[in-house]
ZAMARGU-4260 file (C-alpha; in steps of 0.2 Angstrom, whole numbers, plus 5000, padded with zeros to 4 digits):
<rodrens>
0) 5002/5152/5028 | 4997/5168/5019 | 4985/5173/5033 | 4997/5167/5048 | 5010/5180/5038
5) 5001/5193/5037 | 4997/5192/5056 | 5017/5191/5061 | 5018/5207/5049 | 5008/5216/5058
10) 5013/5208/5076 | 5032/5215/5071 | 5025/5230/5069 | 5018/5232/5085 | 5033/5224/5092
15) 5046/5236/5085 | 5033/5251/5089 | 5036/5246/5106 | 5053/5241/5106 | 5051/5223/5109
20) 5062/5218/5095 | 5074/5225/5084 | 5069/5236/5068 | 5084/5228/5059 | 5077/5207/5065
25) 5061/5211/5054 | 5067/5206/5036 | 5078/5191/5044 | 5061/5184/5054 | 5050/5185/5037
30) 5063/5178/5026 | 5064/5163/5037 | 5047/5161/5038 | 5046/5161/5018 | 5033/5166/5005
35) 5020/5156/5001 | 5018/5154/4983 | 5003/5165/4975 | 4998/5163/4958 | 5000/5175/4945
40) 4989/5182/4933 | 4997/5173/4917 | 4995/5158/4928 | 4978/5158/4932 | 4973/5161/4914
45) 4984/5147/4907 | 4975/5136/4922 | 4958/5142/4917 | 4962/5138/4896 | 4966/5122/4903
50) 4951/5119/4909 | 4941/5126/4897 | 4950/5116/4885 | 4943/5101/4893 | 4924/5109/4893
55) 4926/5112/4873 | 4932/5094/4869 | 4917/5084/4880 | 4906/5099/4873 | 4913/5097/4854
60) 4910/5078/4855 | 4892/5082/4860 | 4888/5092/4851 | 4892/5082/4835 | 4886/5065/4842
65) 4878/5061/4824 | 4890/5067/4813 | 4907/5059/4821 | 4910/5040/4818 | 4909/5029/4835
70) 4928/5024/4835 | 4931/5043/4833 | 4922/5049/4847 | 4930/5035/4859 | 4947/5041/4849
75) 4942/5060/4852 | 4940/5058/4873 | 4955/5045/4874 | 4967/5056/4867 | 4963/5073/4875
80) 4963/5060/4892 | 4979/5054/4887 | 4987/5069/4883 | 4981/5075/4900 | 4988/5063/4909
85) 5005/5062/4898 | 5006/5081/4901 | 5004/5081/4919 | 5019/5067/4921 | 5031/5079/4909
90) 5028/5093/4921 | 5030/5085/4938 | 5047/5078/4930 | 5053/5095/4929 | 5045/5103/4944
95) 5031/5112/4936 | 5018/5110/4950 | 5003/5121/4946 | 5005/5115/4928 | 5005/5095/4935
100) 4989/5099/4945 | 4979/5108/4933 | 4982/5094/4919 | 4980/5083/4931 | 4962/5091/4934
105) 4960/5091/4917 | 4963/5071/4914 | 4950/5068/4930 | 4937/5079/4921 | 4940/5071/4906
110) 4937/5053/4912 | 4923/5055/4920 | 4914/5062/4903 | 4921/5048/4896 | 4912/5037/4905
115) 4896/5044/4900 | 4901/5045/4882 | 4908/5030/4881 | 4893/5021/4887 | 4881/5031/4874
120) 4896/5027/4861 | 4892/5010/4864 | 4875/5007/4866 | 4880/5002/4886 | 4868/5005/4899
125) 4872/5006/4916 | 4869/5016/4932 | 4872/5035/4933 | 4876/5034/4952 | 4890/5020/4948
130) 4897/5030/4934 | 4899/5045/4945 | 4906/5038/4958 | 4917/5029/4948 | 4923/5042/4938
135) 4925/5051/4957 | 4937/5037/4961 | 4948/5038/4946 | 4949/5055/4950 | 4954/5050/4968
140) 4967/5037/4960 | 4976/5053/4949 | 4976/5064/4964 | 4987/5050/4973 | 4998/5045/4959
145) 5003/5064/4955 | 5001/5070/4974 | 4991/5084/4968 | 4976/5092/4975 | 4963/5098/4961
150) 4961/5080/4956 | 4955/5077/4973 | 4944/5091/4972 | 4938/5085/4956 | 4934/5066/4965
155) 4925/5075/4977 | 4913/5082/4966 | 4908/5068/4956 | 4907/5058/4970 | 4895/5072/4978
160) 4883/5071/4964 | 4886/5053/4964 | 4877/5053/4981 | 4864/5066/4975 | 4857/5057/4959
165) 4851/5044/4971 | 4835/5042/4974 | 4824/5038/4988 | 4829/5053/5003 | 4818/5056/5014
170) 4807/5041/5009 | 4805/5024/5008 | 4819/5011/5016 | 4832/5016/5028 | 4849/5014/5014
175) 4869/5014/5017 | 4874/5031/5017 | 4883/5038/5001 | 4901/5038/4997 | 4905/5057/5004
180) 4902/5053/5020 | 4918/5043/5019 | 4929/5053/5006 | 4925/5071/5015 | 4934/5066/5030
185) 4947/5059/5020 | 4948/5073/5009 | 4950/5084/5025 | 4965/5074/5031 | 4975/5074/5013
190) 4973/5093/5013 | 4982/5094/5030 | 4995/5081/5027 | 4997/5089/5009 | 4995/5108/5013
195) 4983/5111/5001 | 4971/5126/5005 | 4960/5124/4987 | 4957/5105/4995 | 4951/5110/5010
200) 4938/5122/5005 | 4932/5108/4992 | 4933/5096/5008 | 4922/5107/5021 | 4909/5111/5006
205) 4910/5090/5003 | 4907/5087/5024 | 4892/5099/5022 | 4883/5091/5008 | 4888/5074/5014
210) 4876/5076/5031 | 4861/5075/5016 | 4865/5058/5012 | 4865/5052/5030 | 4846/5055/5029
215) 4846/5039/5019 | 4848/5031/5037 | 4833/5035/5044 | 4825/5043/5031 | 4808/5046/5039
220) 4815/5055/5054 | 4831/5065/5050 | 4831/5081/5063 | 4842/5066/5076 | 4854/5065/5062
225) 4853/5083/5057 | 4859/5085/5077 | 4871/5073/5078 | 4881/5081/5062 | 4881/5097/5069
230) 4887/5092/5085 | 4901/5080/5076 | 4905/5096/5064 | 4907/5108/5077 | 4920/5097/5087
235) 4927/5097/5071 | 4928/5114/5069 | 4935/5116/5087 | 4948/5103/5080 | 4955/5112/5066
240) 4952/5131/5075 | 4968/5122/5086 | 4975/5115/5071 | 4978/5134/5063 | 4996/5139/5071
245) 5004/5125/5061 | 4994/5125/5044 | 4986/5141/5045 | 4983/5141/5025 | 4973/5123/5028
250) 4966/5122/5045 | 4957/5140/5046 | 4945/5138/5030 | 4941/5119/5038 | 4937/5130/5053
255) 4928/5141/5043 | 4916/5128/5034 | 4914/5116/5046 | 4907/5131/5058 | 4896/5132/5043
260) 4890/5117/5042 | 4886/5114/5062 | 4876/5130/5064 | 4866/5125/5044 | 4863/5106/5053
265) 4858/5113/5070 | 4845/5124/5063 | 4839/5110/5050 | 4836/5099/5064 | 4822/5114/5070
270) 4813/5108/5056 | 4808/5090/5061 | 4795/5089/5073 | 4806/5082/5088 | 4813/5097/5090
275) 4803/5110/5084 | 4799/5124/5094 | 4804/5139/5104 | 4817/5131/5115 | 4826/5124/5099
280) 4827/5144/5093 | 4836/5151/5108 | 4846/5137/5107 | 4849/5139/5090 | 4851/5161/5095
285) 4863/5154/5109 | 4873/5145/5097 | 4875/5159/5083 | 4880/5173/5098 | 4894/5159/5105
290) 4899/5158/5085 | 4900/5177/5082 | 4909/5180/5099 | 4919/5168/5095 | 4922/5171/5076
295) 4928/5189/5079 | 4938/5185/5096 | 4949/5173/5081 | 4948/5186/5070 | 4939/5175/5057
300) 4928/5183/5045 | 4922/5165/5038 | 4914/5160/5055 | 4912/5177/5061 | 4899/5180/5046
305) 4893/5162/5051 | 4887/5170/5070 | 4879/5185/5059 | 4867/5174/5047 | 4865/5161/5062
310) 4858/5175/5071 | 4848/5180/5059 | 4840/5165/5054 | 4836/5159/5072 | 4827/5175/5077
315) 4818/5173/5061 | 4814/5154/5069 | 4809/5162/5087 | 4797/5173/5079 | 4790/5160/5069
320) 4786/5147/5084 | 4780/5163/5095 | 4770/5165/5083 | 4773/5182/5076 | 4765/5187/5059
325) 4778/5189/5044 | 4774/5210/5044 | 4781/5212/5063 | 4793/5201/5057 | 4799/5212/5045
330) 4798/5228/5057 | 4807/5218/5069 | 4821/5214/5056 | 4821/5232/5050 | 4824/5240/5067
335) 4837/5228/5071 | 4848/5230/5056 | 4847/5250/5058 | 4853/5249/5075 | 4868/5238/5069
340) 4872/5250/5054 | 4872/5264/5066 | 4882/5255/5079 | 4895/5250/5065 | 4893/5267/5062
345) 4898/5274/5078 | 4914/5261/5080 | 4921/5268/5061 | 4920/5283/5069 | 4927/5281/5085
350) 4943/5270/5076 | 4945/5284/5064 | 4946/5296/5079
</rodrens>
């Protein structure tokens, strides 16, 4: 909403310039627009303590394994959860919604090193994937009872390196794929339906790394899969891109990382032997120019910078299957980023003029 904001400022400005609406309808049309909430500088410390608090009792716990009696260490890591949780529930029953969400995230943090210690508390063994992934779940469980966002951030992330300590990519027998597959899709749909722009980034990074676990499929030849994502994420992008009128503050970084993750995918598939070669490069050029074109026509830096390393990154794949040494490389490279400086250059200069 910031963003879309922003953009009307600057369209009423123009608007008024050219008398298209009245000077005095300015203040009226922002006001019922509204103002999205930023957060403040006292804020964002008291969140950060908050957080760091959580580090410092998993950290303090571990670091005096021996000297701390069993029952006290399960004591220890219950309370601080508890108190996390108990916190979070007083604020939301006065309104305190940043407060809510950050003990919330704190309480999701929290259990999921409990379930390490308490397992090492014990004498328990058990599976480091399961217990990731479980932890990711509870996480996922706080976010919905409090409604709140950085818990489901939180649920992502220990369910992404659940997925990640497994083992086995890229070898072996073809496997189910792992949990993000599922929950970065779902994680992309709470943060529309809940507004929630720190949700959505976590999400599009989560849809990116979830494409690894997919190679648990067919782990022997991946480049098909590789394609495959990058063609779901960038009707995905194309998705949310129309999405960004209504939830401007939620659907444009989507748009952003998913643009990401389809130029990442299509270039990773370059590196199986199916579709290796030249004609996958200046596909792969093609792609990055239609981004970049694309990127500053919305006027989004996120996928604009997506056209500029794509670019980049598929000539260096053109030279390569042409056969070009790494030293003309280079001289290539060189050459072309003078001429983009001095042609940035020259378009300061004009603007200014």
């Amino acid at each position: 909403m910031a963003s879309y904001r922003r953009r009307l400022e600057r369209d009423l400005d123009g608007w008024i310039g050219r008398g298209l609406v009245p000077a005095a309808s300015r203040e009226a049309i922002l006001a019922d627009l509204g103002e999205a909430r930023r957060l403040d500088a006292a804020t964002t410390l008291a969140v950060l303590g908050a957080l760091l608090a959580a580090a410092a009792a998993v950290a303090f716990v571990a670091a005096n394994w021996s000297a701390i009696p069993r029952i006290v260490r399960f004591g220890l890591i219950l309370g601080v959860f508890l108190a996390s949780a108990g916190g979070a529930a007083w604020a939301s029953a006065r309104e305190r919604t940043v407060t809510t969400h950050a003990l919330l995230a704190v309480a999701a943090i929290v259990f999921g090193a409990a379930i390490g210690l308490t397992g090492q508390i014990f004498d328990l063994t058990g599976d480091a994937q399961a217990a990731l992934r479980g932890a990711g779940l509870a996480a996922a469980l706080l976010a919905l009872a409090g409604r709140s966002p950085w818990p489901a951030a939180v649920a992502l992330l220990f369910i992404g390196l659940g997925d990640m300590s497994g083992s086995g990519w890229f070898e072996g027998a073809p496997r189910w794929p792992g949990w993000l597959v599922w929950a970065a899709p779902l994680g992309a749909a709470t943060a529309l339906a809940w507004r929630s722009t720190p949700l959505a980034h976590a999400a599009g990074i989560a849809s990116i790394a979830a494409v690894l676990s997919l190679t648990q499929i067919a782990p022997r030849h991946p480049e098909a899969l590789f394609l495959a994502a990058a063609a779901v994420l960038a009707a995905l992008a194309l998705v949310a891109r129309g999405l960004r009128d209504g939830r401007e503050g939620v659907a444009s970084p989507l748009y952003g990382w998913w643009t990401w993750g389809a130029l990442i995918w299509f270039g990773a598939a370059g590196l199986g032997e199916a579709f290796r070669g030249v004609p996958h490069a200046v596909a792969w050029l093609a792609l990055a120019a239609a981004v970049l074109v694309l990127g500053r026509h919305d006027r989004h830096a996120a996928v604009t910078g997506a056209g500029v390393v794509g670019l980049f990154a598929a000539g260096a794949s053109l030279l390569f299957n042409l056969g070009v040494g790494l030293m003309t490389s280079a001289a290539v490279f060189a050459v072309c980023a003078v001429a983009a400086l001095v042609v940035a250059l020259l378009l300061k200069r004009g603007r200014a003029a």
